[in-house]
mmCIF file of the N, C-alpha and C atoms, coordinates in Angstrom:
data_MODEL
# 
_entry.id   MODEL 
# 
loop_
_atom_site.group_PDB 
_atom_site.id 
_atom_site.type_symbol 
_atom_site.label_atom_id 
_atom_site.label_alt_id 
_atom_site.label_comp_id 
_atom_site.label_asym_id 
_atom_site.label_entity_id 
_atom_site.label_seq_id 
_atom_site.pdbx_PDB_ins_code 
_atom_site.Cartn_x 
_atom_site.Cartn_y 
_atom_site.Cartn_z 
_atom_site.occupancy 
_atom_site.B_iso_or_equiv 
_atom_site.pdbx_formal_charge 
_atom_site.auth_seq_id 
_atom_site.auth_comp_id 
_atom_site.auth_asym_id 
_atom_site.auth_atom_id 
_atom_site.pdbx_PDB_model_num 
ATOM 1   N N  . UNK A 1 1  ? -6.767  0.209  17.638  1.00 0.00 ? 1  UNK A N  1 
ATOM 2   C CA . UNK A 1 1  ? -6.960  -0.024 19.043  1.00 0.00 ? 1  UNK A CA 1 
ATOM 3   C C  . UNK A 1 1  ? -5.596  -0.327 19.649  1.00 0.00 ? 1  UNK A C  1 
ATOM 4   N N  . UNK A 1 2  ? -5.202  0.337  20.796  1.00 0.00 ? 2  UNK A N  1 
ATOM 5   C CA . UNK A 1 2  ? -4.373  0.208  21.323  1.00 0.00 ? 2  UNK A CA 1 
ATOM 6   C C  . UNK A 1 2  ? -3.999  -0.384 23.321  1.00 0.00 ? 2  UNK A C  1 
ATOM 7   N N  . UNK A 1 3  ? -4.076  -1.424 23.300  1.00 0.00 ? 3  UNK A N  1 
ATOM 8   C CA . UNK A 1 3  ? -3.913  -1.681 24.972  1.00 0.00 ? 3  UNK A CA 1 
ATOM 9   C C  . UNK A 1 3  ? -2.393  -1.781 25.290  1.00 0.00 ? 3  UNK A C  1 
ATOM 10  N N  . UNK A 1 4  ? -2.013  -0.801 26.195  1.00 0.00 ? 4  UNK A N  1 
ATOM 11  C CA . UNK A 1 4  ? -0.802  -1.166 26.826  1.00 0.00 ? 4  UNK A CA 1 
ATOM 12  C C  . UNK A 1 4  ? -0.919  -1.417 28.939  1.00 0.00 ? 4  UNK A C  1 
ATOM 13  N N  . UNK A 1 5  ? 0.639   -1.283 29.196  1.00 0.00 ? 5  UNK A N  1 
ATOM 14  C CA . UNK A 1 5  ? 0.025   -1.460 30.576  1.00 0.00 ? 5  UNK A CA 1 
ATOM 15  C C  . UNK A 1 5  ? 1.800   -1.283 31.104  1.00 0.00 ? 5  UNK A C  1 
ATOM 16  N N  . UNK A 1 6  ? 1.835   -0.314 32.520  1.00 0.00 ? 6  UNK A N  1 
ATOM 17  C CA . UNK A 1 6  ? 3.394   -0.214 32.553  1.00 0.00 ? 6  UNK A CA 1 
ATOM 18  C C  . UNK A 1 6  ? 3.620   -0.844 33.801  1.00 0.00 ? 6  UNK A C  1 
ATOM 19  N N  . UNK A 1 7  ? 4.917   -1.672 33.821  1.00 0.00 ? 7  UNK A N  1 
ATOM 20  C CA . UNK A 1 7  ? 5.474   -2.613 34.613  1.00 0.00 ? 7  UNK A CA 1 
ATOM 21  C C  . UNK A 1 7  ? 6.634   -1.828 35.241  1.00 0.00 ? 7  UNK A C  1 
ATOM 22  N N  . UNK A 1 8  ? 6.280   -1.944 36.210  1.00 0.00 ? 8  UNK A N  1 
ATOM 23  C CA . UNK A 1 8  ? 7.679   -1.037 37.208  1.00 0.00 ? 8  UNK A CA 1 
ATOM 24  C C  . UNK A 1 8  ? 8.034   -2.499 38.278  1.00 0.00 ? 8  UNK A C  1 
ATOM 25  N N  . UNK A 1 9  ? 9.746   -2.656 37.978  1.00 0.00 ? 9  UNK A N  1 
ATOM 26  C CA . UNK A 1 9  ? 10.699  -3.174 38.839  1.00 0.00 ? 9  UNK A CA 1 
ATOM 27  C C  . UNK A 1 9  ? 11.855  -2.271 39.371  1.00 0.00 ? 9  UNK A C  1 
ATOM 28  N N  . UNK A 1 10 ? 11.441  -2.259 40.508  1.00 0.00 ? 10 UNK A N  1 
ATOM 29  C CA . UNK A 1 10 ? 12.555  -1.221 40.987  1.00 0.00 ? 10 UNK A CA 1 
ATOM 30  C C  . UNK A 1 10 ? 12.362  -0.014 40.473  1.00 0.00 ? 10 UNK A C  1 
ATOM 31  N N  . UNK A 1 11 ? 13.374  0.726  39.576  1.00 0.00 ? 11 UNK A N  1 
ATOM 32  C CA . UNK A 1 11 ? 13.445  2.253  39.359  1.00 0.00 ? 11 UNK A CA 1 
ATOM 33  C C  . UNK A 1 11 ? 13.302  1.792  37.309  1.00 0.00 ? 11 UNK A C  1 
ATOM 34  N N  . UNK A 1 12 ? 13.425  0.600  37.361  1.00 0.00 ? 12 UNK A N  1 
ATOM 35  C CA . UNK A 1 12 ? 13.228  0.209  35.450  1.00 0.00 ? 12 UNK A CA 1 
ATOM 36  C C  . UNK A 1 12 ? 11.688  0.452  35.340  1.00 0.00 ? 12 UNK A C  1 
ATOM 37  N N  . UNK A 1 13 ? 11.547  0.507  34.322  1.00 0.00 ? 13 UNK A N  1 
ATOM 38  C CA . UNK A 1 13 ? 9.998   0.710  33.717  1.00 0.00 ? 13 UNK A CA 1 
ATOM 39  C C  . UNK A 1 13 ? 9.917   0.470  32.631  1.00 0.00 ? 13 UNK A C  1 
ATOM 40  N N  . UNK A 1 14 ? 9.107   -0.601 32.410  1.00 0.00 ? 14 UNK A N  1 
ATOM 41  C CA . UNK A 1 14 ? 8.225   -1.362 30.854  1.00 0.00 ? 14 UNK A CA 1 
ATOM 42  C C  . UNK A 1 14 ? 7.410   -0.870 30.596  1.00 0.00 ? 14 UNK A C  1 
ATOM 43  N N  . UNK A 1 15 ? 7.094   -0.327 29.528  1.00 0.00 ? 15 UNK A N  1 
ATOM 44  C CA . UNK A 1 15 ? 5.406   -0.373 28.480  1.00 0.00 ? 15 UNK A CA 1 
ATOM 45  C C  . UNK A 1 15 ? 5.873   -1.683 28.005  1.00 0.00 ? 15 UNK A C  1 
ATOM 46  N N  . UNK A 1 16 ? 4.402   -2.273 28.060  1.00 0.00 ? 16 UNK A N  1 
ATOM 47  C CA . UNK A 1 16 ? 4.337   -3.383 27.249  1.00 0.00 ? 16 UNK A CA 1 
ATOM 48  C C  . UNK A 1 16 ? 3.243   -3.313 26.097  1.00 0.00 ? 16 UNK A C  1 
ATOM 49  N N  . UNK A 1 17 ? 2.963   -3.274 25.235  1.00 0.00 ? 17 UNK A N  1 
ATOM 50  C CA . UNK A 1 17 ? 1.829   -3.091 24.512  1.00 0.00 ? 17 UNK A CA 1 
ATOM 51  C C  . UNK A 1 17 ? 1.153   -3.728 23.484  1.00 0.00 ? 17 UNK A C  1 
ATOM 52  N N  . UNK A 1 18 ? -0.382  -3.794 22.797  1.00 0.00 ? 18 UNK A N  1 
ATOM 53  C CA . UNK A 1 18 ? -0.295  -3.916 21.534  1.00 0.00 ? 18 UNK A CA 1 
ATOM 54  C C  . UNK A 1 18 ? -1.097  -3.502 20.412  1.00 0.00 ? 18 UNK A C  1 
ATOM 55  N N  . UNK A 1 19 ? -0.753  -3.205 19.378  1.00 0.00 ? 19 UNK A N  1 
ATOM 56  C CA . UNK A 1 19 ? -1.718  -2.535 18.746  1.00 0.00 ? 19 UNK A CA 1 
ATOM 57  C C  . UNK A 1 19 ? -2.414  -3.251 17.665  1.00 0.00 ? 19 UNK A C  1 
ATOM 58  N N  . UNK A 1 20 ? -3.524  -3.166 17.847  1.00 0.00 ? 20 UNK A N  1 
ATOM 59  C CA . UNK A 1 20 ? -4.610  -3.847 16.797  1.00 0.00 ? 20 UNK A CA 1 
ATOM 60  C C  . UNK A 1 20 ? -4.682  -3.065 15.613  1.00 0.00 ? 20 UNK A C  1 
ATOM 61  N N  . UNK A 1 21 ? -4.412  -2.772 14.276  1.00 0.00 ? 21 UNK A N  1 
ATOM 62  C CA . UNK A 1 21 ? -4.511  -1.860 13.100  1.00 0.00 ? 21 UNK A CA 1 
ATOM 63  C C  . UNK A 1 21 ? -5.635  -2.611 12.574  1.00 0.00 ? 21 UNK A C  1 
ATOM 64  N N  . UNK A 1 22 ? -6.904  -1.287 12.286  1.00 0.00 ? 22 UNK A N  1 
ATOM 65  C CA . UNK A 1 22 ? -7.922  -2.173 10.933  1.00 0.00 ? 22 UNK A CA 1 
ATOM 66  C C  . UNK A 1 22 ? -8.529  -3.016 11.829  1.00 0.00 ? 22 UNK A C  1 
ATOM 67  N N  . UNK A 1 23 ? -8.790  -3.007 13.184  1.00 0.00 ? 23 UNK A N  1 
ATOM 68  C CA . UNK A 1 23 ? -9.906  -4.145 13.801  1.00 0.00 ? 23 UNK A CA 1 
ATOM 69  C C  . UNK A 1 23 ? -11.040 -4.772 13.272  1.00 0.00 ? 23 UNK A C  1 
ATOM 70  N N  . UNK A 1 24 ? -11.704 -3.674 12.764  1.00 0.00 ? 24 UNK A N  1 
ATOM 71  C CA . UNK A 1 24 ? -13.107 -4.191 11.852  1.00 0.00 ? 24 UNK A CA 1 
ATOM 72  C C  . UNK A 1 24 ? -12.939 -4.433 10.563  1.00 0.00 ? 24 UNK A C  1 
ATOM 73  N N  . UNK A 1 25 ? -11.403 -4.382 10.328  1.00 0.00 ? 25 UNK A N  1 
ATOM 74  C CA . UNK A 1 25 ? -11.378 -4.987 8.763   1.00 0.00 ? 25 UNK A CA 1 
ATOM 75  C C  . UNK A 1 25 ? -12.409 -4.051 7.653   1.00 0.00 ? 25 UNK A C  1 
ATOM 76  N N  . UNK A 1 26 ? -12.228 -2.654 8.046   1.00 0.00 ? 26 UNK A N  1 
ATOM 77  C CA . UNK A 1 26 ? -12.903 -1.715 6.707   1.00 0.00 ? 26 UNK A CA 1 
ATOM 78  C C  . UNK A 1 26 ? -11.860 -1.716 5.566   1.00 0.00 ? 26 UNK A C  1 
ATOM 79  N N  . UNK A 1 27 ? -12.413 -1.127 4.635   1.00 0.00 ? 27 UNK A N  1 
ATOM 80  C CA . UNK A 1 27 ? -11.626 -1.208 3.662   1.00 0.00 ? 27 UNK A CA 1 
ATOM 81  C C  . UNK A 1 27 ? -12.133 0.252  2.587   1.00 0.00 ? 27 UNK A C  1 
ATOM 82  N N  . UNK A 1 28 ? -12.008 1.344  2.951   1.00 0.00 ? 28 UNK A N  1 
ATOM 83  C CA . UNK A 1 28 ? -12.172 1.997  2.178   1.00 0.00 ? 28 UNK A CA 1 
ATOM 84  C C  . UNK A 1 28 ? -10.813 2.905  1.966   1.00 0.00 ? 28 UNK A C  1 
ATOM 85  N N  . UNK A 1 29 ? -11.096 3.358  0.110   1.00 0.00 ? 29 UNK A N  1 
ATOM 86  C CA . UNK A 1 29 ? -10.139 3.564  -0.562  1.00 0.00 ? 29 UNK A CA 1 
ATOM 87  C C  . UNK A 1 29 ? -9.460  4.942  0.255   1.00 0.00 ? 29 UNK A C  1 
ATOM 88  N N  . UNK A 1 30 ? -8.104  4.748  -0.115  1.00 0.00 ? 30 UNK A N  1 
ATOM 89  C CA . UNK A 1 30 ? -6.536  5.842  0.423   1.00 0.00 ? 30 UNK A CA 1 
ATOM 90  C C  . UNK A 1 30 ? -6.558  6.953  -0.809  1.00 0.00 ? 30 UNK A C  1 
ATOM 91  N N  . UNK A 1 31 ? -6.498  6.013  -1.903  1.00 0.00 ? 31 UNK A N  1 
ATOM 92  C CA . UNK A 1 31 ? -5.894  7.135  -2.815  1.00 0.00 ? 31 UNK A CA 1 
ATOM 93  C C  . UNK A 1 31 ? -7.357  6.583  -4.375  1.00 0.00 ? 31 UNK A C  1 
ATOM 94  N N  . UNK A 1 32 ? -7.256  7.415  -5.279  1.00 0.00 ? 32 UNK A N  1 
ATOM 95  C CA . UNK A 1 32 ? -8.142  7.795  -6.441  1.00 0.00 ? 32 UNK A CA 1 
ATOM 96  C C  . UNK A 1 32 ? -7.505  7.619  -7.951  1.00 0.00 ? 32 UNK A C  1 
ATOM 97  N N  . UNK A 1 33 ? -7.795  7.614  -8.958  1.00 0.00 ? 33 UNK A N  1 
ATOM 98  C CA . UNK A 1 33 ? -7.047  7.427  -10.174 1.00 0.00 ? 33 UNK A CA 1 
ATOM 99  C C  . UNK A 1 33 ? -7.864  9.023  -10.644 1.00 0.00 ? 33 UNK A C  1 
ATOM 100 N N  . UNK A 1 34 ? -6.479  9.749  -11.117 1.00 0.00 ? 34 UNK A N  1 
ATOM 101 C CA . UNK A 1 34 ? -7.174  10.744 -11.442 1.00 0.00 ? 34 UNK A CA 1 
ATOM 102 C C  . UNK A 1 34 ? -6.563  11.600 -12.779 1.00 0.00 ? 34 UNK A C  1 
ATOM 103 N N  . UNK A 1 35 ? -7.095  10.081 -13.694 1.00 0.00 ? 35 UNK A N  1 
ATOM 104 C CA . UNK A 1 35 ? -7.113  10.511 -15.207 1.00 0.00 ? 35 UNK A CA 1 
ATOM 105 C C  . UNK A 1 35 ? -8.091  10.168 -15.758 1.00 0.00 ? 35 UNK A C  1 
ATOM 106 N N  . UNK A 1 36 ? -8.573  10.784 -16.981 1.00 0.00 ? 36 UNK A N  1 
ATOM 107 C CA . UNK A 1 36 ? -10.376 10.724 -17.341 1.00 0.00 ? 36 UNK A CA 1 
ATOM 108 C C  . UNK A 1 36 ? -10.078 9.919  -18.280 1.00 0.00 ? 36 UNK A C  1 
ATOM 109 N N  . UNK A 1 37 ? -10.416 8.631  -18.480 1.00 0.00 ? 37 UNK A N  1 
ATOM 110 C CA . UNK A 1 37 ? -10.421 7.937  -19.559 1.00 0.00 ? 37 UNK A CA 1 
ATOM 111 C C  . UNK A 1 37 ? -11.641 7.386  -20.644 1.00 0.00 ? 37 UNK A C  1 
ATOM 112 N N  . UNK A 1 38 ? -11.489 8.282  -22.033 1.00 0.00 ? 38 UNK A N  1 
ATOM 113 C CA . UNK A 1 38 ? -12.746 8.235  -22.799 1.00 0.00 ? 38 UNK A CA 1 
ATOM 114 C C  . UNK A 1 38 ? -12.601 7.589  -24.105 1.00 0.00 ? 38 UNK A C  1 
ATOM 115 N N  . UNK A 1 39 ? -13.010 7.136  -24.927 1.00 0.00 ? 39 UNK A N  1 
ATOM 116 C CA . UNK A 1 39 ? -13.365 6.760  -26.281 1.00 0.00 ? 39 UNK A CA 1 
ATOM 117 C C  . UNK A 1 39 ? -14.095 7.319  -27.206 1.00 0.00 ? 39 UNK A C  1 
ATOM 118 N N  . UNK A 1 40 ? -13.931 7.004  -28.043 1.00 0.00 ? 40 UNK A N  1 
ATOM 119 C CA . UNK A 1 40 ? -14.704 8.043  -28.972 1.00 0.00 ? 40 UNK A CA 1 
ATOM 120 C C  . UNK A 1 40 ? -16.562 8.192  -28.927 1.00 0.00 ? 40 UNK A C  1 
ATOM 121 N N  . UNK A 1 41 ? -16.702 6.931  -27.983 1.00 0.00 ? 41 UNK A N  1 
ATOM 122 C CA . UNK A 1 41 ? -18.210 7.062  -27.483 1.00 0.00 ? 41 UNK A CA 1 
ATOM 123 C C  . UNK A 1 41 ? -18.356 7.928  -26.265 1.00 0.00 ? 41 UNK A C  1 
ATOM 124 N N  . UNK A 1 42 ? -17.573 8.427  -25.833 1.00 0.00 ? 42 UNK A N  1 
ATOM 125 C CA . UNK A 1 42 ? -17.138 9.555  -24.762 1.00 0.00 ? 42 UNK A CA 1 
ATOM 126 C C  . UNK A 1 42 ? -17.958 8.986  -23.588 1.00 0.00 ? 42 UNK A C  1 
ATOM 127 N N  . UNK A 1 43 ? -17.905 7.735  -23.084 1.00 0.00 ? 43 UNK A N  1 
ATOM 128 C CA . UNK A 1 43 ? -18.859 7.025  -22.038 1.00 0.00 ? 43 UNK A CA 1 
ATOM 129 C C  . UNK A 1 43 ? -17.447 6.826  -21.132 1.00 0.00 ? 43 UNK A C  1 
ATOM 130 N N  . UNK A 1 44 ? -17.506 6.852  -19.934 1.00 0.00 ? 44 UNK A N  1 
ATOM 131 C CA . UNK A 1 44 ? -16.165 6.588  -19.189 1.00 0.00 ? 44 UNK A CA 1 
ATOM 132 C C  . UNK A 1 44 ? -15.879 5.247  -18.930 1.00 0.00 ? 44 UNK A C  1 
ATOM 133 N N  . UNK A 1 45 ? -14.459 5.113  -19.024 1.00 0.00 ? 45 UNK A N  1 
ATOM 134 C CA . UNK A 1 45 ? -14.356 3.627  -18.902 1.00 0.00 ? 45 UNK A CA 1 
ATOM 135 C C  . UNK A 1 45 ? -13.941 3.295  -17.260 1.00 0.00 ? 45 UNK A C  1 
ATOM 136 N N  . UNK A 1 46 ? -14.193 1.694  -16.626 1.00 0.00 ? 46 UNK A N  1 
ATOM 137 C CA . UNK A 1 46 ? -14.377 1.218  -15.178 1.00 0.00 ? 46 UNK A CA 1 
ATOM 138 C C  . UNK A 1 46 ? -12.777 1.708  -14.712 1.00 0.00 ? 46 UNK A C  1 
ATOM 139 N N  . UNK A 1 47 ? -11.601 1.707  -15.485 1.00 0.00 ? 47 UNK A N  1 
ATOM 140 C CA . UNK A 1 47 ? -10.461 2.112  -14.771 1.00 0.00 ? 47 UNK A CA 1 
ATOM 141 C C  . UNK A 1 47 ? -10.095 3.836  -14.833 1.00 0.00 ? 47 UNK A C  1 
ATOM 142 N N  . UNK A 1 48 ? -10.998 4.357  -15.013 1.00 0.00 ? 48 UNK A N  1 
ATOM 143 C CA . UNK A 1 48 ? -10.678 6.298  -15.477 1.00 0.00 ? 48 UNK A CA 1 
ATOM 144 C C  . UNK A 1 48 ? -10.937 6.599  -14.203 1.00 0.00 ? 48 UNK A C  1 
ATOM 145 N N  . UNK A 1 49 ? -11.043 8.230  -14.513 1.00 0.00 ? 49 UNK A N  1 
ATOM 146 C CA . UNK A 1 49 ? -11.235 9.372  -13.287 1.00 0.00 ? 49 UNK A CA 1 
ATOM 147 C C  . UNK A 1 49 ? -12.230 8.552  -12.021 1.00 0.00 ? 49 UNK A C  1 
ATOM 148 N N  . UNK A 1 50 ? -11.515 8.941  -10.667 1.00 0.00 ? 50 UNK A N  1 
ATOM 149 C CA . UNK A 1 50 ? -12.300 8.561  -9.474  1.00 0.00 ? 50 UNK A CA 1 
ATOM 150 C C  . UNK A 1 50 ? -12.783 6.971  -9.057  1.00 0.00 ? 50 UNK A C  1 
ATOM 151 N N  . UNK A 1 51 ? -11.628 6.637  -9.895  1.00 0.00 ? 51 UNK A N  1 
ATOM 152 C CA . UNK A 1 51 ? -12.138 4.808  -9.295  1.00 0.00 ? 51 UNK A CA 1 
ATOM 153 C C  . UNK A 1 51 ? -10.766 4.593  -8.219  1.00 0.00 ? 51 UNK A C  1 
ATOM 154 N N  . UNK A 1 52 ? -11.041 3.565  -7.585  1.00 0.00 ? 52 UNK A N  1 
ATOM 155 C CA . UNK A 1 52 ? -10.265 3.241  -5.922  1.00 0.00 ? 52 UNK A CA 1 
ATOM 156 C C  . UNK A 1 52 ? -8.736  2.877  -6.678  1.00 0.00 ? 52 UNK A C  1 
ATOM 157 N N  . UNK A 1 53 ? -7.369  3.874  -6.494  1.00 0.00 ? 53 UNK A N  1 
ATOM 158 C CA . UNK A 1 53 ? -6.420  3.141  -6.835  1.00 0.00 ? 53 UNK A CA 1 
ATOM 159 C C  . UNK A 1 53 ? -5.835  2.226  -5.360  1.00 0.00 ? 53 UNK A C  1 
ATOM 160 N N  . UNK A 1 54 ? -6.023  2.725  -4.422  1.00 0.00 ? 54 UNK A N  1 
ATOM 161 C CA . UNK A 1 54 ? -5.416  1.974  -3.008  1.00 0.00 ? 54 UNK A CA 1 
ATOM 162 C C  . UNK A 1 54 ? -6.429  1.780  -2.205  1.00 0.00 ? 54 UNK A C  1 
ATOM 163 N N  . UNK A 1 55 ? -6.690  0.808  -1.168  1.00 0.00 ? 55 UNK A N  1 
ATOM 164 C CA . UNK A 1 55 ? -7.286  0.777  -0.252  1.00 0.00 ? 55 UNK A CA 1 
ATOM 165 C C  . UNK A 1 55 ? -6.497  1.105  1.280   1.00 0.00 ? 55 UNK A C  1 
ATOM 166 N N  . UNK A 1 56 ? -7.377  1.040  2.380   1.00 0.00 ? 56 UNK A N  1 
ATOM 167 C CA . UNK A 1 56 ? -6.636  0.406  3.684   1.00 0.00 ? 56 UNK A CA 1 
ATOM 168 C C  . UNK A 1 56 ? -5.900  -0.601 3.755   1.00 0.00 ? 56 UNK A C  1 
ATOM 169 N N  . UNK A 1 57 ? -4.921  -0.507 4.864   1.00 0.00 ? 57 UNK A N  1 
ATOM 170 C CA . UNK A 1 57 ? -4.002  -1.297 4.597   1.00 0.00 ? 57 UNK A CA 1 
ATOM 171 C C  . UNK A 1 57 ? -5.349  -2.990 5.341   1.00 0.00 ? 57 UNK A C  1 
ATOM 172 N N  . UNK A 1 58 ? -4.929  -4.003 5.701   1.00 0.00 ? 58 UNK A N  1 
ATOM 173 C CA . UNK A 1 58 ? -5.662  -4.821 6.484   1.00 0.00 ? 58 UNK A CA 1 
ATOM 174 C C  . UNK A 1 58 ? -5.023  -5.202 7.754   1.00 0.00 ? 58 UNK A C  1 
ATOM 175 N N  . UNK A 1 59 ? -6.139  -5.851 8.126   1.00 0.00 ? 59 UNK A N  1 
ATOM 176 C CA . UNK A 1 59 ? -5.663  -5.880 9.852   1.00 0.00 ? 59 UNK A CA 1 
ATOM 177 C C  . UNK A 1 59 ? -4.016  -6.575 9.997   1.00 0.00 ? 59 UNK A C  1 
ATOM 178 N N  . UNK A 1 60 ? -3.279  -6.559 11.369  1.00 0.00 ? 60 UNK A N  1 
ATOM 179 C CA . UNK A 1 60 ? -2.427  -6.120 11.309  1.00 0.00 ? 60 UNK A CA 1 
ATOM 180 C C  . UNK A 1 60 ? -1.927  -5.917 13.010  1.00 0.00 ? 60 UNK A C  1 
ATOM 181 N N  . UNK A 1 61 ? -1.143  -6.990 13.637  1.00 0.00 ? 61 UNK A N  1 
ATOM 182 C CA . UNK A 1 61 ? -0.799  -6.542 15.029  1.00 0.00 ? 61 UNK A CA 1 
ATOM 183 C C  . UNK A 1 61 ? 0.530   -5.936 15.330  1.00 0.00 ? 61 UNK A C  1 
ATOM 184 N N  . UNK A 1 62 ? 1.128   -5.030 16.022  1.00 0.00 ? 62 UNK A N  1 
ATOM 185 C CA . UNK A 1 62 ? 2.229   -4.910 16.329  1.00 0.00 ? 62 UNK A CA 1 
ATOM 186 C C  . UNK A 1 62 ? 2.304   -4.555 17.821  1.00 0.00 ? 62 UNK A C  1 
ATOM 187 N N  . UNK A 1 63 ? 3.673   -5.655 17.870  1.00 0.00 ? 63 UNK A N  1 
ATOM 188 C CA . UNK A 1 63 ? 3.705   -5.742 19.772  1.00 0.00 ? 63 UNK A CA 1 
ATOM 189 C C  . UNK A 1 63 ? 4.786   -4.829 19.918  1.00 0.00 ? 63 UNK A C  1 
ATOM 190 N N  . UNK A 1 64 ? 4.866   -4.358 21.419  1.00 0.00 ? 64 UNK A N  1 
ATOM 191 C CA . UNK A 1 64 ? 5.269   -2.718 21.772  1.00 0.00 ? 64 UNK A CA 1 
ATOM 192 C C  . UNK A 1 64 ? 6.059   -3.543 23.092  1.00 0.00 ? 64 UNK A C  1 
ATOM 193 N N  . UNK A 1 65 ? 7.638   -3.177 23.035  1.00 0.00 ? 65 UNK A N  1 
ATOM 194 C CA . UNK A 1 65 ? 8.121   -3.168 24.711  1.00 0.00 ? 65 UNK A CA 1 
ATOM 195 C C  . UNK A 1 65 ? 9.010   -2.300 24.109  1.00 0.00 ? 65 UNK A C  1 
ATOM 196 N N  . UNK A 1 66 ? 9.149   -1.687 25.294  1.00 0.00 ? 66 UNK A N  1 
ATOM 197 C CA . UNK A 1 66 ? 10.018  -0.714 25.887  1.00 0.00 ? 66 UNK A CA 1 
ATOM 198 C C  . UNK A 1 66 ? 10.586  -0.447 27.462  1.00 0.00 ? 66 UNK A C  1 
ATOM 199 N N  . UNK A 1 67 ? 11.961  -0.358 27.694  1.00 0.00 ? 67 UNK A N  1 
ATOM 200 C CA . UNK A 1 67 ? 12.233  -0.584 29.108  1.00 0.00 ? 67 UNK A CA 1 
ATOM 201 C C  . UNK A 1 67 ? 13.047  0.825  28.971  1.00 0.00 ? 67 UNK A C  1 
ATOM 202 N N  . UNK A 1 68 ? 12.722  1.535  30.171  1.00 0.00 ? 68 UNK A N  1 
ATOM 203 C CA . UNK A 1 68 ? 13.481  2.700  30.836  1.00 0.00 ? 68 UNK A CA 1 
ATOM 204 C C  . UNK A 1 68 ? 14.332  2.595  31.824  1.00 0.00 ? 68 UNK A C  1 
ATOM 205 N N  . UNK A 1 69 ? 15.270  3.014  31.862  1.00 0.00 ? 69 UNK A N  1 
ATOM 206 C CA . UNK A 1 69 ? 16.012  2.457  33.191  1.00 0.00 ? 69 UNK A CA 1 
ATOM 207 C C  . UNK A 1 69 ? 16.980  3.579  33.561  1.00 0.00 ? 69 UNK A C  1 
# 
C-alpha cells in the first residue's frame, strides 16, 4: 500500500510518501528446496523436494520525499 500526496511551494515540488510492505502480514513461500531427499525406506524426508526454503519478506515501512525544483 502506498499513500503519497504532492506539496507545491512556489515552482519546488514535494512527493511526500509512504509505503506500507506486507500490510496483512501474509507469509507465503518466495522460493522451494528442490532436491529429493530419500532413504533407503524411499519415504521423503520434511526438508526434501518442495518444502518452503524462503518466505515473504514481513511488514515493513518506507518513507518517500522528494523535492523538484
Amino acid at each position: 500500500m502506498r499513500i503519497a500526496k504532492v506539496v507545491r511551494y512556489g515552482r519546488a515540488r514535494a512527493n511526500v510518501g509512504v509505503d506500507l510492505n506486507n500490510l496483512l502480514n501474509t507469509n507465503y513461500a518466495t522460493g522451494f528446496a528442490t532436491t529429493y531427499i530419500y532413504n533407503t525406506d524411499n519415504r521423503p524426508r520434511p526438508s526434501g523436494w518442495g518444502t518452503p526454503a524462503s518466505i515473504y519478506n514481513p511488514r515493513f515501512v518506507r518513507l518517500n520525499f522528494t523535492v523538484n525544483f
